[in-house]
C-alpha positions in Angstrom: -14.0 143.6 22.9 -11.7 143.3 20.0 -14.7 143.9 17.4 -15.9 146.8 19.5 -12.3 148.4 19.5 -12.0 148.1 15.6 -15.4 149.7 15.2 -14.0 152.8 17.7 -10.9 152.8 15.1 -12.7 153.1 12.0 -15.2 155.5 13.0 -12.3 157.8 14.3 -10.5 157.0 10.6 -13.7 158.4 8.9 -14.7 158.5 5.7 -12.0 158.3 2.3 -10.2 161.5 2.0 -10.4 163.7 -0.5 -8.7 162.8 -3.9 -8.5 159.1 -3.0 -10.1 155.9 -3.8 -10.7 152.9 -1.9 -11.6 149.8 -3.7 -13.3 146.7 -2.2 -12.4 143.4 -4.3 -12.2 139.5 -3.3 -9.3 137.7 -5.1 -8.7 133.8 -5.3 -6.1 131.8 -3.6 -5.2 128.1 -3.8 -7.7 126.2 -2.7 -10.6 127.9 -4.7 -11.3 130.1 -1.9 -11.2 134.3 -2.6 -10.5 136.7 0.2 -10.8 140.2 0.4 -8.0 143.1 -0.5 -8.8 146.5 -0.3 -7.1 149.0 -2.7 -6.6 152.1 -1.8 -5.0 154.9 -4.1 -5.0 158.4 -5.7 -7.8 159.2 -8.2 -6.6 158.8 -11.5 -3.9 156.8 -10.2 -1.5 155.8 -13.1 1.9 154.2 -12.9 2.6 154.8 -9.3 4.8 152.8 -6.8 3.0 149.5 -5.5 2.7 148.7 -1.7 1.1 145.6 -0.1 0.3 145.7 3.8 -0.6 143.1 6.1 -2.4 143.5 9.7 -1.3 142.3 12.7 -3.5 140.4 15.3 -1.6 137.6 16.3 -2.9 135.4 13.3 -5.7 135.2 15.0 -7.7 138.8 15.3 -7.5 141.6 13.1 -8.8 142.6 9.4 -7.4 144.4 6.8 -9.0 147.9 8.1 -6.3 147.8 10.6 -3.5 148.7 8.1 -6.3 151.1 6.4 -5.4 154.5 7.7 -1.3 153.4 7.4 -2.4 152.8 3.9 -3.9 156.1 3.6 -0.8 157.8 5.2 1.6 155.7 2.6 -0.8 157.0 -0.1 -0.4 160.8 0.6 2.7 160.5 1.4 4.3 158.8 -1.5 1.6 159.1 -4.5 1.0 155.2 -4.3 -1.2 152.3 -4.7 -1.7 150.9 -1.5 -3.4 147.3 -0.8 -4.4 146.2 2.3 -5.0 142.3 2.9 -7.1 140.1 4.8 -5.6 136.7 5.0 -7.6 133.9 6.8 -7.3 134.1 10.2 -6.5 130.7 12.7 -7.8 128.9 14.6 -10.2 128.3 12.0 -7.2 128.2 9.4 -3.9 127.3 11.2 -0.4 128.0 9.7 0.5 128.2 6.7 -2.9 129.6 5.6 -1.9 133.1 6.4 1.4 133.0 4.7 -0.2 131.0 1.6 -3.1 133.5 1.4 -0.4 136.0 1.6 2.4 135.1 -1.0 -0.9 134.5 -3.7 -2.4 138.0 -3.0 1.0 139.3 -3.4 1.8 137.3 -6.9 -1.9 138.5 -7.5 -0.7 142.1 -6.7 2.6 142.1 -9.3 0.4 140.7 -11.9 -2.7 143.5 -11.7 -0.5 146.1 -11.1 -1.3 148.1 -14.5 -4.8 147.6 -13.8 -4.8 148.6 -10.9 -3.1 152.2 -12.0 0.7 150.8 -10.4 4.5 150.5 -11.8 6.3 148.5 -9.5 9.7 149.5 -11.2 8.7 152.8 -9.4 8.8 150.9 -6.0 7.3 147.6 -4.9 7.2 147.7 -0.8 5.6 144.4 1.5 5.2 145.8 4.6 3.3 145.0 7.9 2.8 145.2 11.4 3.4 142.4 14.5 1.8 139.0 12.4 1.6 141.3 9.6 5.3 141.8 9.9 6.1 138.1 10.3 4.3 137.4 7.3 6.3 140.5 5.1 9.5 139.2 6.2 8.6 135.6 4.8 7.1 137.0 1.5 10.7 138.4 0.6 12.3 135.4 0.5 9.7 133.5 -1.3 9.9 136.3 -4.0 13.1 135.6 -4.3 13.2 132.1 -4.5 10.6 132.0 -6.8 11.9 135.1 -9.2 8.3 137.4 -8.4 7.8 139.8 -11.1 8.3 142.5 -11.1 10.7 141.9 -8.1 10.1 143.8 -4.9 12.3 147.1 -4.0 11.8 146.8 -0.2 10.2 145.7 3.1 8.8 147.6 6.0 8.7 145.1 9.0 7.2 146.6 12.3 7.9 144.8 15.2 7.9 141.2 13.0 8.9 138.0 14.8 11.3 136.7 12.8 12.7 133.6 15.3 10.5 132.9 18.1 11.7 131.7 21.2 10.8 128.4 21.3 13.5 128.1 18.2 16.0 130.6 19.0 17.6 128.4 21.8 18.7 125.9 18.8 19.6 127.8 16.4 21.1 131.5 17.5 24.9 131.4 18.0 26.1 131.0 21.3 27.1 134.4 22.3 23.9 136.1 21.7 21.4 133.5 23.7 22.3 135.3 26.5 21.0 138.8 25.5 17.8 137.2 24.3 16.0 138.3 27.2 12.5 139.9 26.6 10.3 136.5 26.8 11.9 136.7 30.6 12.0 140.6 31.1 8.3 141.2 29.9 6.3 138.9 31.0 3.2 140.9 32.4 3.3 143.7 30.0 0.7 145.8 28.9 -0.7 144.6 25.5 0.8 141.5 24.0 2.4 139.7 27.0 3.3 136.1 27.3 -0.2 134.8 27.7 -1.4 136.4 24.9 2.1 135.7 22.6 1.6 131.6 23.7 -2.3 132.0 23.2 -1.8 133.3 19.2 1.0 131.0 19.0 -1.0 127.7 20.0 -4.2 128.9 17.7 -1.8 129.4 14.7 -0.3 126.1 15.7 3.2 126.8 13.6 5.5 124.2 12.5 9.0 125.9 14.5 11.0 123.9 12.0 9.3 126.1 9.2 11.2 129.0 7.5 7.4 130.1 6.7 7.1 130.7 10.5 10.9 131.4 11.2 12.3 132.9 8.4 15.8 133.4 10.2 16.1 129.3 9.3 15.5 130.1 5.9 17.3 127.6 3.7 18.5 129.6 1.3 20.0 132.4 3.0 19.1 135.9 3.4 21.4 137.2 0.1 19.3 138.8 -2.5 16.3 140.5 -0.6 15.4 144.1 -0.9 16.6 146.5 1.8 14.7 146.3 5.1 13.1 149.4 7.4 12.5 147.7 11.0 10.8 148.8 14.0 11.0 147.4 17.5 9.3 148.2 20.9 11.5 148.2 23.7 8.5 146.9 26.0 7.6 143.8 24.8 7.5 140.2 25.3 9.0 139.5 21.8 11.8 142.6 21.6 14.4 139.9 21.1 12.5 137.7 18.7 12.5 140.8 16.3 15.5 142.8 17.2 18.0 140.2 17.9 17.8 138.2 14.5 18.3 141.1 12.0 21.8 142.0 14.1 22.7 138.3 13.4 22.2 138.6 9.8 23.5 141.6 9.6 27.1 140.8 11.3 27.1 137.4 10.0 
C-alpha cells in the first residue's frame, strides 16, 4: 500500500520543472556501502545556499522522493541546492544506521558543495520531516561536536521526536511530566497512532539511552546550534515528544 501511495505521489509531482535539475548520484558511507542522494537545483546553479532533507517514514518506509517536491518548493523559493537523502531503512538496518548514513551524507554534502554549484556561507539548512526530523535534530549537534565545515546556519524540524516517551518519564523535570499527554490523548488517531509509533519504534530497535535517538539527553548541551524552525501537529500520538522538549530547552 505504501509503495502504491508513493507511486500516486510522484506521478501527481510530475516531471522536473522548468529551469531545474535533478541529479541522481550514490555516495559512500562507513562500511563501504553507497546510498543514494538526489540533488536537485537551479540550472547553472553557482554559489547558492545548501539544504539537506531527510524523509520521514518511521525509519522504516519511505525514500528520498518523499522530500522531492519540498525540495523543489525550497529550490524556487530560495535559489538553492537542495539534496534529498535515502538513508537505509530498518528492520533490515536498525538504529544507528539511519543516523550514521545521515551525518556521512551530510559531511559528504559540506565537502562537494562547490561541485555541486553551493556556498554554504550563503545558508547551510538540515531539515526533515517526522524520522526525517528526528534525524535533523541529531545532525546539529554532531556538527557541532565535531566542528562540520562549513558549519550549518539552521534546522527545519517538522514534527521531529526529539524525547520519546519511553524516556521522557526519567528525564523531563517534574513539572512538565504531567502535560506530556499525547501518547494517552491520541491513541487511535488517524495516521501515525500508537500501533504504528511502537511498530517503527520496535523495527528501528533504538538504544533510549542514546542522544542519537534522544537528542534532548545530549551530553553536551544544546549551546552552540543553529536557530531552529519547528512544526507540531496538534493530533498526534507524539505532540508532546516534539513540542514539549524544545520548551524545556528553551526556558532552561
Amino acid at each position: 500500500m505504501f509503495a502504491k501511495r508513493q507511486a500516486i505521489g510522484l506521478e501527481a509531482m510530475g516531471p522536473t520543472p522548468s529551469g531545474m535539475v535533478e541529479e541522481e548520484q550514490h555516495i559512500p558511507v562507513r562500511d563501504g556501502s553507497k546510498i543514494r542522494i538526489k540533488v536537485i537545483k537551479p540550472e547553472n546553479a553557482s554559489a547558492r545556499p545548501l539544504l539537506v532533507m531527510y524523509h520521514g517514514g518511521g525509519f522504516c518506509l519511505g525514500s528520498l522522493e518523499a522530500e522531492q517536491a519540498n525540495c523543489r518548493s525550497l529550490v524556487r523559493a530560495f535559489d538553492a541546492v537542495c539534496i534529498s537523502v535515502g538513508y537505509r531503512l530498518a528492520p533490515e538496518f536498525k538504529f544507528p544506521t539511519a543516523i550514521d548514513d545521515s551525518w556521512d551524507a551530510l559531511k559528504w554534502a559540506a565537502e562537494n558543495a562547490k561541485a555541486l554549484g553551493a556556498d554554504p556561507s550563503k545558508g547551510f539548512i538540515v531539515g526533515g520531516t517526522s524520522a526525517g526530523g528526528n534525524i535533523a535534530a541529531v545532525l546539529p549537534h554532531l556538527a557541532r561536536d565535531e566542528k562540520l565545515s562549513p558549519p550549518l546556519t539552521g534546522q527545519w524540524l517538522c514534527i521531529p521526536t526529539v524525547l520519546h516517551k519511553d524516556k521522557a518519564a526519567e528525564v523531563l523535570p517534574e513539572k512538565y511530566k504531567k502535560v506530556y499527554l499525547s501518547h494517552e490523548q491520541n491513541v487511535e488517531v488517524p495516521g501515525l497512532n500508537k500501533k504504528a509509533v511502537d511498530f517503527f519504534v520496535h523495527h528501528y530497535a533504538p538504544d533510549q539511552d542514546d542522544p542519537k535517538f534522544n537528542p534532548f539527553i545530549w551530553p553536551g548541551g544544546h549551546q552552540g546550534l543553529p536557530p531552529a524552525y519547528f512544526q507540531v501537529g496538534r493530533i498526534q500520538q507524539a505532540r508532546s515528544a516534539w513540542l514539549l522538549p524544545f520548551v524545556v530547552i528553551i526556558r532552561h
